[in-house]
PDB file of N, CA, C, O and CB in Angstrom:
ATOM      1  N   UNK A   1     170.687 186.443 261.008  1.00  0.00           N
ATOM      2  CA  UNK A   1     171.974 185.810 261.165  1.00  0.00           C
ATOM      3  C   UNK A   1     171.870 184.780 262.296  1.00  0.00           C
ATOM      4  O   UNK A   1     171.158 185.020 263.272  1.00  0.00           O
ATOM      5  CB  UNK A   1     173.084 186.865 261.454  1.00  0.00           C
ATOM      6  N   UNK A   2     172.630 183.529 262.179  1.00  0.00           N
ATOM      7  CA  UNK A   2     172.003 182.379 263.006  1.00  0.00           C
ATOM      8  C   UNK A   2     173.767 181.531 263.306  1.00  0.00           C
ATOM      9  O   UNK A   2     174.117 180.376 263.063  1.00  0.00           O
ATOM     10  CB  UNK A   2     170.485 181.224 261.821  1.00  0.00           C
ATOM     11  N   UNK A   3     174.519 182.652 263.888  1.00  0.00           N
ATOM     12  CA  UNK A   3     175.677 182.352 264.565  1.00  0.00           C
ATOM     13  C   UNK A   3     176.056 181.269 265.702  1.00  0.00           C
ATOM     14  O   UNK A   3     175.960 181.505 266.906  1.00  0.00           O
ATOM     15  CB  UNK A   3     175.901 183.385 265.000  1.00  0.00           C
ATOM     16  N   UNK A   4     176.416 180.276 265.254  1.00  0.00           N
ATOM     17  CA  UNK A   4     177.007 179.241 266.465  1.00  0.00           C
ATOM     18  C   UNK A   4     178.250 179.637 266.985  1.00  0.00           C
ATOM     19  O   UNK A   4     179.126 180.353 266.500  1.00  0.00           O
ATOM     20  CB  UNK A   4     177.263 177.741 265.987  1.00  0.00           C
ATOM     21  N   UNK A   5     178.152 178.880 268.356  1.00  0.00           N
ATOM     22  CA  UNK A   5     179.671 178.331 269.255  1.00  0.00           C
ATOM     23  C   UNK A   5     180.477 177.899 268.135  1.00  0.00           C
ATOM     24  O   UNK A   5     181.638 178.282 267.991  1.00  0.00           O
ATOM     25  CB  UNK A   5     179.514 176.839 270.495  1.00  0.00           C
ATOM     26  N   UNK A   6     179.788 176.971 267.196  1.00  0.00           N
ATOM     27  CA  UNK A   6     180.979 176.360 266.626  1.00  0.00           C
ATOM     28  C   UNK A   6     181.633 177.324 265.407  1.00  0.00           C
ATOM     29  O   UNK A   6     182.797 177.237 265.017  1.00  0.00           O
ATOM     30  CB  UNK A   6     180.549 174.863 266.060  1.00  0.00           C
ATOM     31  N   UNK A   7     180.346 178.515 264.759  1.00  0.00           N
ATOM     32  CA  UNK A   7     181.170 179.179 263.824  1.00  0.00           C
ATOM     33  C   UNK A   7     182.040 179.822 265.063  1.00  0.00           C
ATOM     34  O   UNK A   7     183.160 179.322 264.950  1.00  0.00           O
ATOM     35  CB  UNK A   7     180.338 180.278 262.651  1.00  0.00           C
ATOM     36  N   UNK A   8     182.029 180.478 265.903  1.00  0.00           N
ATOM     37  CA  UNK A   8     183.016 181.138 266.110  1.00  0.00           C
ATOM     38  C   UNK A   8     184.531 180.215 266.593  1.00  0.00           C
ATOM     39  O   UNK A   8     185.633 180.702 266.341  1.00  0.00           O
ATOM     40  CB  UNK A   8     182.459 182.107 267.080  1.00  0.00           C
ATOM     41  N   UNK A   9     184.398 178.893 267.280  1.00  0.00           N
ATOM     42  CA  UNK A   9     185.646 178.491 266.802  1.00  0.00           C
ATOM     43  C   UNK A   9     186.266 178.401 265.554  1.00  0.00           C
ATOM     44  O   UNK A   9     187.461 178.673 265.440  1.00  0.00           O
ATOM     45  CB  UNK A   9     185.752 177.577 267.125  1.00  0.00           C
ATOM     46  N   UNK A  10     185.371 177.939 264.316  1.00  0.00           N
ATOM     47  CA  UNK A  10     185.994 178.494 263.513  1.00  0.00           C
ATOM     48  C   UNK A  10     187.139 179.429 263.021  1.00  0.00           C
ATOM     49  O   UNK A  10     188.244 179.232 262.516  1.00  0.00           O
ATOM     50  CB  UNK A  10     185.450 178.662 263.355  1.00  0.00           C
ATOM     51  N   UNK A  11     186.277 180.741 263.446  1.00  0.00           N
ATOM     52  CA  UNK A  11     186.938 181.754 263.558  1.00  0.00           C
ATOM     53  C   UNK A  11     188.086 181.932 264.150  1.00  0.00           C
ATOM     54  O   UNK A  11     189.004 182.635 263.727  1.00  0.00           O
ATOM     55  CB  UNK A  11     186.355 182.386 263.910  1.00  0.00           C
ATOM     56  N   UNK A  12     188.066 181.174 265.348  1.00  0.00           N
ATOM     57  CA  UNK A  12     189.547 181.459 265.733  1.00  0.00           C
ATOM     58  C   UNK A  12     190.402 180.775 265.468  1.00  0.00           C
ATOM     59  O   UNK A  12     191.555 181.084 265.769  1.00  0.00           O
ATOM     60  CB  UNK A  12     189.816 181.571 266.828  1.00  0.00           C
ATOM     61  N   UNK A  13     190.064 179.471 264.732  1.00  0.00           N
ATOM     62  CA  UNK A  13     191.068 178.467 264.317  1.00  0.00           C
ATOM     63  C   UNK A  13     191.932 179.115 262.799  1.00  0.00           C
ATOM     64  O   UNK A  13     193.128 179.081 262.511  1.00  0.00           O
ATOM     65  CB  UNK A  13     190.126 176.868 264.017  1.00  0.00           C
ATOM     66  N   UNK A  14     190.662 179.722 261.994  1.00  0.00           N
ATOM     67  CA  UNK A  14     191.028 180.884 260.787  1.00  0.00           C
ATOM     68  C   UNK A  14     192.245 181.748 261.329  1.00  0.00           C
ATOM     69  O   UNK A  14     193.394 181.771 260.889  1.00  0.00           O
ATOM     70  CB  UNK A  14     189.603 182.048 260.448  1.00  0.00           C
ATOM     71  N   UNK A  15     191.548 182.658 262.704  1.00  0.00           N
ATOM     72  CA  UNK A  15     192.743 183.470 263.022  1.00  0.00           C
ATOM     73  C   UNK A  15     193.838 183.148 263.452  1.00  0.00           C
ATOM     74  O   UNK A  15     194.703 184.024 263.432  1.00  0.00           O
ATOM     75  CB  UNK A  15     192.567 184.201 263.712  1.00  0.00           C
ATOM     76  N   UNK A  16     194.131 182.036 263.893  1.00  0.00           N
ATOM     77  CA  UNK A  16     195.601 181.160 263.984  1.00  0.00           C
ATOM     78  C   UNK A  16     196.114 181.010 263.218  1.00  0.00           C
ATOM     79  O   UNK A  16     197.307 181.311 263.213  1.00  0.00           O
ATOM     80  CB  UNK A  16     195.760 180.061 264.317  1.00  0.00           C
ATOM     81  N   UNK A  17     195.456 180.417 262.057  1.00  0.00           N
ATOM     82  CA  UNK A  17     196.111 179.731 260.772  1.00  0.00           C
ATOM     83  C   UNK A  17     197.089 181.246 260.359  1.00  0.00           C
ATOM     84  O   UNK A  17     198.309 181.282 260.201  1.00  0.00           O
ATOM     85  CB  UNK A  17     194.655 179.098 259.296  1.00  0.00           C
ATOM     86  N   UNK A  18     196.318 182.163 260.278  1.00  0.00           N
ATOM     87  CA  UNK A  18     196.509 183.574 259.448  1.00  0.00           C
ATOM     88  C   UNK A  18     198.025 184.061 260.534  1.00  0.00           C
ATOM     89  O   UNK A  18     199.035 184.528 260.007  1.00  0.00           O
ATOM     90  CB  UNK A  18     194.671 184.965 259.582  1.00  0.00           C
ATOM     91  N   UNK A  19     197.946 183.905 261.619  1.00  0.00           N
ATOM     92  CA  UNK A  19     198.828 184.231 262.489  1.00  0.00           C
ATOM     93  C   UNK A  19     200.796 183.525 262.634  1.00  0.00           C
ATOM     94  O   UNK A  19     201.913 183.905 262.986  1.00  0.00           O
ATOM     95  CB  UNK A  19     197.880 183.873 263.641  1.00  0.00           C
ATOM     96  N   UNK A  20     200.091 182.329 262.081  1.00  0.00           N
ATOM     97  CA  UNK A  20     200.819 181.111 262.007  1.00  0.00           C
ATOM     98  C   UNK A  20     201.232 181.393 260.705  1.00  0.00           C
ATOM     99  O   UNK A  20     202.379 180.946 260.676  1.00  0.00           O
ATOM    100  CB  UNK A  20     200.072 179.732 262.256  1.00  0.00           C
ATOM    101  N   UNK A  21     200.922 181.980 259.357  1.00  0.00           N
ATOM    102  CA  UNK A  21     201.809 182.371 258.355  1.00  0.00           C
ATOM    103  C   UNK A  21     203.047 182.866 258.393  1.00  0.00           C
ATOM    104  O   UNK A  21     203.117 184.004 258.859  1.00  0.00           O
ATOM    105  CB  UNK A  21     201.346 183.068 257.790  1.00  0.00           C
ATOM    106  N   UNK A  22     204.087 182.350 258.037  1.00  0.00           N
ATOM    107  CA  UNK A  22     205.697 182.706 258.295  1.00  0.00           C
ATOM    108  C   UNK A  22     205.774 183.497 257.375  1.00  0.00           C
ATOM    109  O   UNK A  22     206.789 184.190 257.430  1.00  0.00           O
ATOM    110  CB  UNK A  22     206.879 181.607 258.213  1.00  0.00           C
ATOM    111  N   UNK A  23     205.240 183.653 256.693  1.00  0.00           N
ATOM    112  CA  UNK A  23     205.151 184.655 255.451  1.00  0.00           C
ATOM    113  C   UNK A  23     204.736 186.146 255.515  1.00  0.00           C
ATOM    114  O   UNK A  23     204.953 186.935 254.596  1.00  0.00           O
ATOM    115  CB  UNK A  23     204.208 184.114 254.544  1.00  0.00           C
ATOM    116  N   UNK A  24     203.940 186.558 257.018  1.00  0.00           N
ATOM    117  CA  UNK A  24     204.114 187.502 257.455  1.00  0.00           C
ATOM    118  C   UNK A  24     204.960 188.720 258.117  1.00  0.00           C
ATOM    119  O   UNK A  24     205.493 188.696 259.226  1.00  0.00           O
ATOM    120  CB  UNK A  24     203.701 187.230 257.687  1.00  0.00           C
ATOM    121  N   UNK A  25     204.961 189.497 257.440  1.00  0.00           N
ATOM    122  CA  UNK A  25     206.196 190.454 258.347  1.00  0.00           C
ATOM    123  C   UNK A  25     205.533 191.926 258.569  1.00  0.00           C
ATOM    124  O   UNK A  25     204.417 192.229 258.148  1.00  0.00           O
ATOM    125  CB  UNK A  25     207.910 190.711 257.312  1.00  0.00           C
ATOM    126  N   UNK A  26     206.227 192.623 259.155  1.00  0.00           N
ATOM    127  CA  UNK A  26     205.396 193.793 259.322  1.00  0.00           C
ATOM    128  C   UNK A  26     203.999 194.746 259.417  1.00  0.00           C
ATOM    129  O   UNK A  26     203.030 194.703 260.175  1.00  0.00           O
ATOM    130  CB  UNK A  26     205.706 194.031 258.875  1.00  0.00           C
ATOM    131  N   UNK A  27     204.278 195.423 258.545  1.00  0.00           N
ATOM    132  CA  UNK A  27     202.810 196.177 258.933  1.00  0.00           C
ATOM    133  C   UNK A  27     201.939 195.481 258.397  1.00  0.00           C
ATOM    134  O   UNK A  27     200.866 196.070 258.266  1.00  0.00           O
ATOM    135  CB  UNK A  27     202.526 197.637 258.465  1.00  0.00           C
ATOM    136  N   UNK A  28     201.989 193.958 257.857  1.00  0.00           N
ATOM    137  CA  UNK A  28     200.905 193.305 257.211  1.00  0.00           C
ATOM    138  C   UNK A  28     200.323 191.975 258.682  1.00  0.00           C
ATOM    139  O   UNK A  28     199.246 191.465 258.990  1.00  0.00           O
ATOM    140  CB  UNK A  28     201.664 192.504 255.430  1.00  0.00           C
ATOM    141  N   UNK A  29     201.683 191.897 259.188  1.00  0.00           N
ATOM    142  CA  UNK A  29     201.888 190.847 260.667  1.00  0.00           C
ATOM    143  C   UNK A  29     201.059 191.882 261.909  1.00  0.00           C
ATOM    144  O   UNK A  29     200.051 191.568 262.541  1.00  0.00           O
ATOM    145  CB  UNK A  29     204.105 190.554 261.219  1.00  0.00           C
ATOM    146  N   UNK A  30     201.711 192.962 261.991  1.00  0.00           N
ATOM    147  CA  UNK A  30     201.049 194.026 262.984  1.00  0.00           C
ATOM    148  C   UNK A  30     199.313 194.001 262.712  1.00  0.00           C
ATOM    149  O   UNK A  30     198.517 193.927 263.648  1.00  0.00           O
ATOM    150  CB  UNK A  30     201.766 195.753 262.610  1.00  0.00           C
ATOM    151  N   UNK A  31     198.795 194.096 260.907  1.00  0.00           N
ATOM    152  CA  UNK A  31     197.453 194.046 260.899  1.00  0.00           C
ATOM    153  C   UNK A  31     196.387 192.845 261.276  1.00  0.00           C
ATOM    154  O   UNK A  31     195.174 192.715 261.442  1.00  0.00           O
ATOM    155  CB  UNK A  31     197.282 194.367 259.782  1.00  0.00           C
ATOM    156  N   UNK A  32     197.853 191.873 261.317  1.00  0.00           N
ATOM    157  CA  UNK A  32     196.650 190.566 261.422  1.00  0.00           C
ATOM    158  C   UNK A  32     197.009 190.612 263.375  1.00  0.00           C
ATOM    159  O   UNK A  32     196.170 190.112 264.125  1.00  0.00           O
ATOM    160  CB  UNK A  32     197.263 188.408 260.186  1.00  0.00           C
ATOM    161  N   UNK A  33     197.843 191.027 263.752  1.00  0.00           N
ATOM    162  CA  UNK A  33     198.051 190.798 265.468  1.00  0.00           C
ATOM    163  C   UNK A  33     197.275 191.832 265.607  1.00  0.00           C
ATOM    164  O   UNK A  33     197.551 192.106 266.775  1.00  0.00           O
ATOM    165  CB  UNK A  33     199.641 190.902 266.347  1.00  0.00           C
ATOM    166  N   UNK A  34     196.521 192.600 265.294  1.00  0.00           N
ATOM    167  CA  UNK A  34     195.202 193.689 266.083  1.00  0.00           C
ATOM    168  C   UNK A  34     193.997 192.702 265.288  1.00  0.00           C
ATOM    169  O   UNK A  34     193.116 192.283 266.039  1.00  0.00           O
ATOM    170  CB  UNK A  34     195.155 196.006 265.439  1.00  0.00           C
ATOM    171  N   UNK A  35     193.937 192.448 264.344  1.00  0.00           N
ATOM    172  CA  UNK A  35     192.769 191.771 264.104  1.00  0.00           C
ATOM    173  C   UNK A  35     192.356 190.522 264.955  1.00  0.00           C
ATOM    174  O   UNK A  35     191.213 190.107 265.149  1.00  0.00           O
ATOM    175  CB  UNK A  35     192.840 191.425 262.820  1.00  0.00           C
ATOM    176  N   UNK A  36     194.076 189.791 265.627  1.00  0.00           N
ATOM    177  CA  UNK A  36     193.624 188.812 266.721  1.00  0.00           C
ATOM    178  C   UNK A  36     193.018 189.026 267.636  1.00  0.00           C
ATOM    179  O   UNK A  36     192.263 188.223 268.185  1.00  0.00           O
ATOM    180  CB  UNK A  36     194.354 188.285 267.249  1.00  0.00           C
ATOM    181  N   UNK A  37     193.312 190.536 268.086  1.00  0.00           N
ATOM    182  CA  UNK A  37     193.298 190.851 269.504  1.00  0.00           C
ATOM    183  C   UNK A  37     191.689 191.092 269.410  1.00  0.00           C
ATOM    184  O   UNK A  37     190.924 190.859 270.346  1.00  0.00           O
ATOM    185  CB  UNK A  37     194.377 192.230 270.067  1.00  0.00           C
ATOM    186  N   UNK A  38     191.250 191.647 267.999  1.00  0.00           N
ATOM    187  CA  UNK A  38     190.468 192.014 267.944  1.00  0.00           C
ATOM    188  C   UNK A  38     189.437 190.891 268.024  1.00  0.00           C
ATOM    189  O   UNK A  38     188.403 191.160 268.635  1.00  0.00           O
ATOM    190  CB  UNK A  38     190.600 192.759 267.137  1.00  0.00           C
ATOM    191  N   UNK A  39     189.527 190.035 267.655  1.00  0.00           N
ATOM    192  CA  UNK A  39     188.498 189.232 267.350  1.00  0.00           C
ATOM    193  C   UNK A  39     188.482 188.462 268.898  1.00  0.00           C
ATOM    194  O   UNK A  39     187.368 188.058 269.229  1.00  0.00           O
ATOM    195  CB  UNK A  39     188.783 188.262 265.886  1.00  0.00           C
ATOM    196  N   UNK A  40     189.562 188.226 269.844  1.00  0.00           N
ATOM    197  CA  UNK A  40     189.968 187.461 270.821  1.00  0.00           C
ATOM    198  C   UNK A  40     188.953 188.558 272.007  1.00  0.00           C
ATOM    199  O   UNK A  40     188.448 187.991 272.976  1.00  0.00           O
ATOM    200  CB  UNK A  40     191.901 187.292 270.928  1.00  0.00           C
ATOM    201  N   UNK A  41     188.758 189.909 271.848  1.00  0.00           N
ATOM    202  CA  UNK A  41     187.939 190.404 272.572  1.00  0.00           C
ATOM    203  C   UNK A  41     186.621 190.394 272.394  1.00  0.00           C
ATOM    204  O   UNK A  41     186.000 190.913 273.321  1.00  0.00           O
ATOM    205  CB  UNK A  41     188.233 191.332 272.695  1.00  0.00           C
ATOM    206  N   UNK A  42     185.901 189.922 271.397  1.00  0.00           N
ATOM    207  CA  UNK A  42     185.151 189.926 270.722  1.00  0.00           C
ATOM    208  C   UNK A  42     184.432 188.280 271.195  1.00  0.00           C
ATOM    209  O   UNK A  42     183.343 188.186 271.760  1.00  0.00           O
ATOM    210  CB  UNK A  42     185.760 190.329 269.362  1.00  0.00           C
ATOM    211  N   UNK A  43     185.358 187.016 270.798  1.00  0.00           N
ATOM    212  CA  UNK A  43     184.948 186.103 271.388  1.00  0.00           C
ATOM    213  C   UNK A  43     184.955 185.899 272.755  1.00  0.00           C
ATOM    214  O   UNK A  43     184.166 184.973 272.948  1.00  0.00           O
ATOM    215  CB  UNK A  43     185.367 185.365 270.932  1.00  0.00           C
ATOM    216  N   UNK A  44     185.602 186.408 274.210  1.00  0.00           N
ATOM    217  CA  UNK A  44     185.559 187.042 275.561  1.00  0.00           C
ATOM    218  C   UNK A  44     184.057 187.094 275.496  1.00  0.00           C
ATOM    219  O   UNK A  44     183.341 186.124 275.745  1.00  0.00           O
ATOM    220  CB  UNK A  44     186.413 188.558 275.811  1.00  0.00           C
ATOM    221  N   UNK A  45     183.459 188.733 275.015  1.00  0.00           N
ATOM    222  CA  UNK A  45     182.292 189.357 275.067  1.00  0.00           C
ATOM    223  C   UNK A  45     180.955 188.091 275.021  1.00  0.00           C
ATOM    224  O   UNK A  45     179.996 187.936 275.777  1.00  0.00           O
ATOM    225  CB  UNK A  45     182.331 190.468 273.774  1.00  0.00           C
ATOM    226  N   UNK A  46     181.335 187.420 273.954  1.00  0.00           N
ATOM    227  CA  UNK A  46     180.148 186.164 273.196  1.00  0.00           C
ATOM    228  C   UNK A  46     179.778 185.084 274.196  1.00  0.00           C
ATOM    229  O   UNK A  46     178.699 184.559 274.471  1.00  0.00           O
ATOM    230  CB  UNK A  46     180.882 185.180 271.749  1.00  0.00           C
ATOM    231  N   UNK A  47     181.413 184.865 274.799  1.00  0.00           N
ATOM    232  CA  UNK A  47     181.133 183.629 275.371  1.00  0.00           C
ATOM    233  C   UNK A  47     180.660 183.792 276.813  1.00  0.00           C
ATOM    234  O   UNK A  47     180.173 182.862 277.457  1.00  0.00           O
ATOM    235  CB  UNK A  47     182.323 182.761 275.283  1.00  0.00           C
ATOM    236  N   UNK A  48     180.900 185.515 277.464  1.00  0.00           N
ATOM    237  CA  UNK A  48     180.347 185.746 278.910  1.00  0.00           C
ATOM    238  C   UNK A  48     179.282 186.127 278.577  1.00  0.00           C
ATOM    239  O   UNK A  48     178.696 186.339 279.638  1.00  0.00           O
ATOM    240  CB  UNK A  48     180.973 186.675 279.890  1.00  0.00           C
ATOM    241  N   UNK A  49     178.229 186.501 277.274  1.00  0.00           N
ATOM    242  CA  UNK A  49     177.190 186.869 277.287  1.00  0.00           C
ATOM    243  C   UNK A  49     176.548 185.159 276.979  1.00  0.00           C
ATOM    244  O   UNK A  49     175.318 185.122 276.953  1.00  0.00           O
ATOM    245  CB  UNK A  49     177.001 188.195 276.287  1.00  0.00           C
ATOM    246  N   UNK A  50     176.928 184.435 276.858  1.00  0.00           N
ATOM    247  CA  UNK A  50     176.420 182.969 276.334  1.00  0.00           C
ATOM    248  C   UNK A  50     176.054 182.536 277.775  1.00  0.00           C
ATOM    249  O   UNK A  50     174.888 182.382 278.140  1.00  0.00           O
ATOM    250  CB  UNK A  50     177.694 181.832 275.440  1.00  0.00           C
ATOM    251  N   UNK A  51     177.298 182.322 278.686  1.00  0.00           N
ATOM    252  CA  UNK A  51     177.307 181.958 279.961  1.00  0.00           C
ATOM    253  C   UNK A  51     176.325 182.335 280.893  1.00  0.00           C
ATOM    254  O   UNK A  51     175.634 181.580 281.578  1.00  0.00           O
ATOM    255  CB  UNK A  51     178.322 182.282 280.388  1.00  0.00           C
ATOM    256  N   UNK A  52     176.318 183.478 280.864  1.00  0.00           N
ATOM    257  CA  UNK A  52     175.354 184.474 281.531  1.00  0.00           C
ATOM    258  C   UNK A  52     173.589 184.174 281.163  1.00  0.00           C
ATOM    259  O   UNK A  52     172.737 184.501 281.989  1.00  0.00           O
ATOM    260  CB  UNK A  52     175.857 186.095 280.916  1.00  0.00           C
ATOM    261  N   UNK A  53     173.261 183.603 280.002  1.00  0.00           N
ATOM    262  CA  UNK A  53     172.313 183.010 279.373  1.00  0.00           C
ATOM    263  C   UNK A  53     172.088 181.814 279.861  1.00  0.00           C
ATOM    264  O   UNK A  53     171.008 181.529 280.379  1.00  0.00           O
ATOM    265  CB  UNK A  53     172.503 182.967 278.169  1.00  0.00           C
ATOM    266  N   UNK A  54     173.032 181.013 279.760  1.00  0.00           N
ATOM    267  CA  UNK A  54     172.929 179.519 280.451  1.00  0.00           C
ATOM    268  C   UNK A  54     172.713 179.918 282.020  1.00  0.00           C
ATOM    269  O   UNK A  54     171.749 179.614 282.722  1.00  0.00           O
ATOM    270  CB  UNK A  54     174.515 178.448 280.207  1.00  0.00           C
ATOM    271  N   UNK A  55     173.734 180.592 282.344  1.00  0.00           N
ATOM    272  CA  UNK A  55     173.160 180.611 284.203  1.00  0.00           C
ATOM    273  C   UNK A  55     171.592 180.852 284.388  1.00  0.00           C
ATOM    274  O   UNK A  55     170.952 180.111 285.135  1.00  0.00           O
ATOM    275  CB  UNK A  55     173.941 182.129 285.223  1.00  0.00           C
ATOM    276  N   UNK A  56     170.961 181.938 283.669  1.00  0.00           N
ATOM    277  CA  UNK A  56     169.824 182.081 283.386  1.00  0.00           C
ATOM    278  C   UNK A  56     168.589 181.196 283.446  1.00  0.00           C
ATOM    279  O   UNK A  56     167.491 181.215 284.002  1.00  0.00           O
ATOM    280  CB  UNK A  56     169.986 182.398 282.503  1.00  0.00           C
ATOM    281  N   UNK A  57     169.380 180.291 282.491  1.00  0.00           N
ATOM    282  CA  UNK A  57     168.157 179.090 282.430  1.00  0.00           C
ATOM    283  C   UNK A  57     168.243 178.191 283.204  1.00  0.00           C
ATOM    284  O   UNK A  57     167.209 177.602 283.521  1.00  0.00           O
ATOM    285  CB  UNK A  57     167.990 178.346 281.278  1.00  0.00           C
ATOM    286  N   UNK A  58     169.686 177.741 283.835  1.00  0.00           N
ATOM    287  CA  UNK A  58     169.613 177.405 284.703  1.00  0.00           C
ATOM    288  C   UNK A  58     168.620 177.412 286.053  1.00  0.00           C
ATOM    289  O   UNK A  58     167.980 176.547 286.650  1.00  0.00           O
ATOM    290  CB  UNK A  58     170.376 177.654 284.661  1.00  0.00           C
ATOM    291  N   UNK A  59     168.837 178.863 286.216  1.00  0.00           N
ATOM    292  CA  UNK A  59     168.260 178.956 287.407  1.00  0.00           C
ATOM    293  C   UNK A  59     166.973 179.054 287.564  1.00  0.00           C
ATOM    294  O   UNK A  59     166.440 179.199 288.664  1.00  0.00           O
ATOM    295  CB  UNK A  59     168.687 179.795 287.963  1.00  0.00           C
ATOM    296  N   UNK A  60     165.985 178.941 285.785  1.00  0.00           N
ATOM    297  CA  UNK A  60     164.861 178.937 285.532  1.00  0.00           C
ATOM    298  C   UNK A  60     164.413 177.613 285.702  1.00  0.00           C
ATOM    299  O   UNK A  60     163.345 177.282 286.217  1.00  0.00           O
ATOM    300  CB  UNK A  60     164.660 179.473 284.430  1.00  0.00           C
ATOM    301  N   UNK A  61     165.473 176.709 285.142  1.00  0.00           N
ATOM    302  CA  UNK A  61     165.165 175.600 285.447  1.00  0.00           C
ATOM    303  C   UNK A  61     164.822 175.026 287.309  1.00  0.00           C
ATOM    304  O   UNK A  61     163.788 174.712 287.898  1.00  0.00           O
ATOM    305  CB  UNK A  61     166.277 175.007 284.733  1.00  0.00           C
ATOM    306  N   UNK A  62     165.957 175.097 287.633  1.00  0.00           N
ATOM    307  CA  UNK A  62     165.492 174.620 288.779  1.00  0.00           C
ATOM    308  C   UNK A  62     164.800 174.974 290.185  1.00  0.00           C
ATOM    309  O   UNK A  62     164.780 174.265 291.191  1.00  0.00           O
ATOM    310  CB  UNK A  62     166.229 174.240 288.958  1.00  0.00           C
ATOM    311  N   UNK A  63     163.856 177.113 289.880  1.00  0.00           N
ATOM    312  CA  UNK A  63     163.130 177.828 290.093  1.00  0.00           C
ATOM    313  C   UNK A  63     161.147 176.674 290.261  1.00  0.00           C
ATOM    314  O   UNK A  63     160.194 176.583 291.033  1.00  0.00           O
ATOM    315  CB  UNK A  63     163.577 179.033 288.808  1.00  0.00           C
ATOM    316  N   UNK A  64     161.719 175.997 288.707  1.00  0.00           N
ATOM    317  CA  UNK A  64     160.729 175.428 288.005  1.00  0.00           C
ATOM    318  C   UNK A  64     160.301 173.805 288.786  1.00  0.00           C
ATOM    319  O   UNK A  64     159.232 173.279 289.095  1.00  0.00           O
ATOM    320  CB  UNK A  64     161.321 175.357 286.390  1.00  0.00           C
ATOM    321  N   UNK A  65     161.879 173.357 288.898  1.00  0.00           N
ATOM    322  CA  UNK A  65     161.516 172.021 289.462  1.00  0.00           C
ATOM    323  C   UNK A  65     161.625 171.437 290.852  1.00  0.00           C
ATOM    324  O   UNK A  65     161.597 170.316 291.360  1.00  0.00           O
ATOM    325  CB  UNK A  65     162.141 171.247 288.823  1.00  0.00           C
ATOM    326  N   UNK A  66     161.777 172.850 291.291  1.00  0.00           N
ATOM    327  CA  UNK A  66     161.602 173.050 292.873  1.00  0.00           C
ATOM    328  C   UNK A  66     163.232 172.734 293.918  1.00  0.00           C
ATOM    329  O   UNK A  66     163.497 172.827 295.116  1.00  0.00           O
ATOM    330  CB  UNK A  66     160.207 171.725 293.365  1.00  0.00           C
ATOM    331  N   UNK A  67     164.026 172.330 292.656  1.00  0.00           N
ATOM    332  CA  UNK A  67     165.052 172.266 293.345  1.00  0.00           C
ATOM    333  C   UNK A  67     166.129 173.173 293.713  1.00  0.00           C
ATOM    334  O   UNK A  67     167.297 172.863 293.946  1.00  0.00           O
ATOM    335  CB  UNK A  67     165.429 171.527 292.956  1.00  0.00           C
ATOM    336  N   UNK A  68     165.660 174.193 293.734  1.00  0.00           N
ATOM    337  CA  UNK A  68     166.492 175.521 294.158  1.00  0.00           C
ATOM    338  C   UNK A  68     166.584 175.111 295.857  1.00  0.00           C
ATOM    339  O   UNK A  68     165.773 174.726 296.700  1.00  0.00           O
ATOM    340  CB  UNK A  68     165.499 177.298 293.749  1.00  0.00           C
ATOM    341  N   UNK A  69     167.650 175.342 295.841  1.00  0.00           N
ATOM    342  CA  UNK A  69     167.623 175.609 297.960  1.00  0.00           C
ATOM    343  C   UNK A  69     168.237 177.073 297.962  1.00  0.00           C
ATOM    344  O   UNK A  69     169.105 177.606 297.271  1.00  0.00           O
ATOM    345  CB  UNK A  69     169.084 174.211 299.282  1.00  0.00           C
ATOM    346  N   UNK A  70     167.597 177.428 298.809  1.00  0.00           N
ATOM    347  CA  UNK A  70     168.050 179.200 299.457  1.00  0.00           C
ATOM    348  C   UNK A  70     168.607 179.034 301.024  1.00  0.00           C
ATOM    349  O   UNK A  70     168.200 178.320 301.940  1.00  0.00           O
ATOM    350  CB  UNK A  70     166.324 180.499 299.598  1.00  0.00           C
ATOM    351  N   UNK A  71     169.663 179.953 300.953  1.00  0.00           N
ATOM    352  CA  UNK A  71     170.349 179.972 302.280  1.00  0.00           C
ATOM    353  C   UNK A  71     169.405 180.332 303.351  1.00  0.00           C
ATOM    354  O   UNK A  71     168.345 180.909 303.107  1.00  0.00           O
ATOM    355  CB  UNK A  71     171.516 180.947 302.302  1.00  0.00           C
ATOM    356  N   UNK A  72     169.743 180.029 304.412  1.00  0.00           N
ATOM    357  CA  UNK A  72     169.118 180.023 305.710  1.00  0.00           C
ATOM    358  C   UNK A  72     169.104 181.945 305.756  1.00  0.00           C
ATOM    359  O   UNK A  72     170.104 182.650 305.617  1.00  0.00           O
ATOM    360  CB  UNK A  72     170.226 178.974 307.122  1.00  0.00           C
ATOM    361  N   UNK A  73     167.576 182.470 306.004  1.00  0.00           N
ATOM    362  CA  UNK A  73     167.290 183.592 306.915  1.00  0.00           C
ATOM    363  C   UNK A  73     168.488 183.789 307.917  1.00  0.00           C
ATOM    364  O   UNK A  73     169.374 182.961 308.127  1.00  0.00           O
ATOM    365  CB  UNK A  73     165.930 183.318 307.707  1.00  0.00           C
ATOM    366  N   UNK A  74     168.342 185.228 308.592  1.00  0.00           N
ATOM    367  CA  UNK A  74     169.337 185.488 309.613  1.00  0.00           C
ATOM    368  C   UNK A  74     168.296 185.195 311.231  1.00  0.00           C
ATOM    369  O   UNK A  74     168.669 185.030 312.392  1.00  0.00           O
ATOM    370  CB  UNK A  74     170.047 187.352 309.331  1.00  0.00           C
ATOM    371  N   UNK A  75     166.583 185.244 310.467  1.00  0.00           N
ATOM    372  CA  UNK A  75     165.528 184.623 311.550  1.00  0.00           C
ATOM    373  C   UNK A  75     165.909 182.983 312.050  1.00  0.00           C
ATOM    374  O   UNK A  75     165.406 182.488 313.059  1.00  0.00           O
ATOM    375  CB  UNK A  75     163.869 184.610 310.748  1.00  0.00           C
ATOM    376  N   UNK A  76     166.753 182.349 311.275  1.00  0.00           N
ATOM    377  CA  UNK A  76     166.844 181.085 311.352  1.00  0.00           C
ATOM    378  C   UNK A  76     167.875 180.742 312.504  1.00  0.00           C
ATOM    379  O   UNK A  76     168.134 179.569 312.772  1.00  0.00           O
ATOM    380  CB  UNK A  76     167.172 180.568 310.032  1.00  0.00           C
TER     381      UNK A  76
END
């Protein structure tokens, strides 16, 4: 499976649309407002595990190109 950033906006633009039906009422409105919530925790999880990846390389990157600066020792 080869999931993008952009399918999952998708996804949430889907779950709006579905939300945004006036045609919803009840226990059919209640199923799609847990499926938001659901999916809205779900994209949370994706995008701090994405972030957390980028900081990553980040800091591989510039580990790499010498431009890291480190705070001053307490010897300093």
């Amino acid at each position: 499976m080869k999931n993008k950033m952009s399918d999952l906006r998708n996804h949430l633009f889907v779950q709006m649309e579905r939300l945004n039906d006036e045609t919803l009422t009840g226990k059919r409105l209640l199923i799609e407002i847990k499926r938001a919530q659901a999916l809205t925790y779900l994209a949370r999880e994706i995008i701090a595990s994405s972030n957390l990846v980028l900081k990553g390389r980040i800091a591989v990157d510039d580990s790499i190109s010498g431009s890291i600066i480190l705070p001053p020792t307490l010897d300093e």
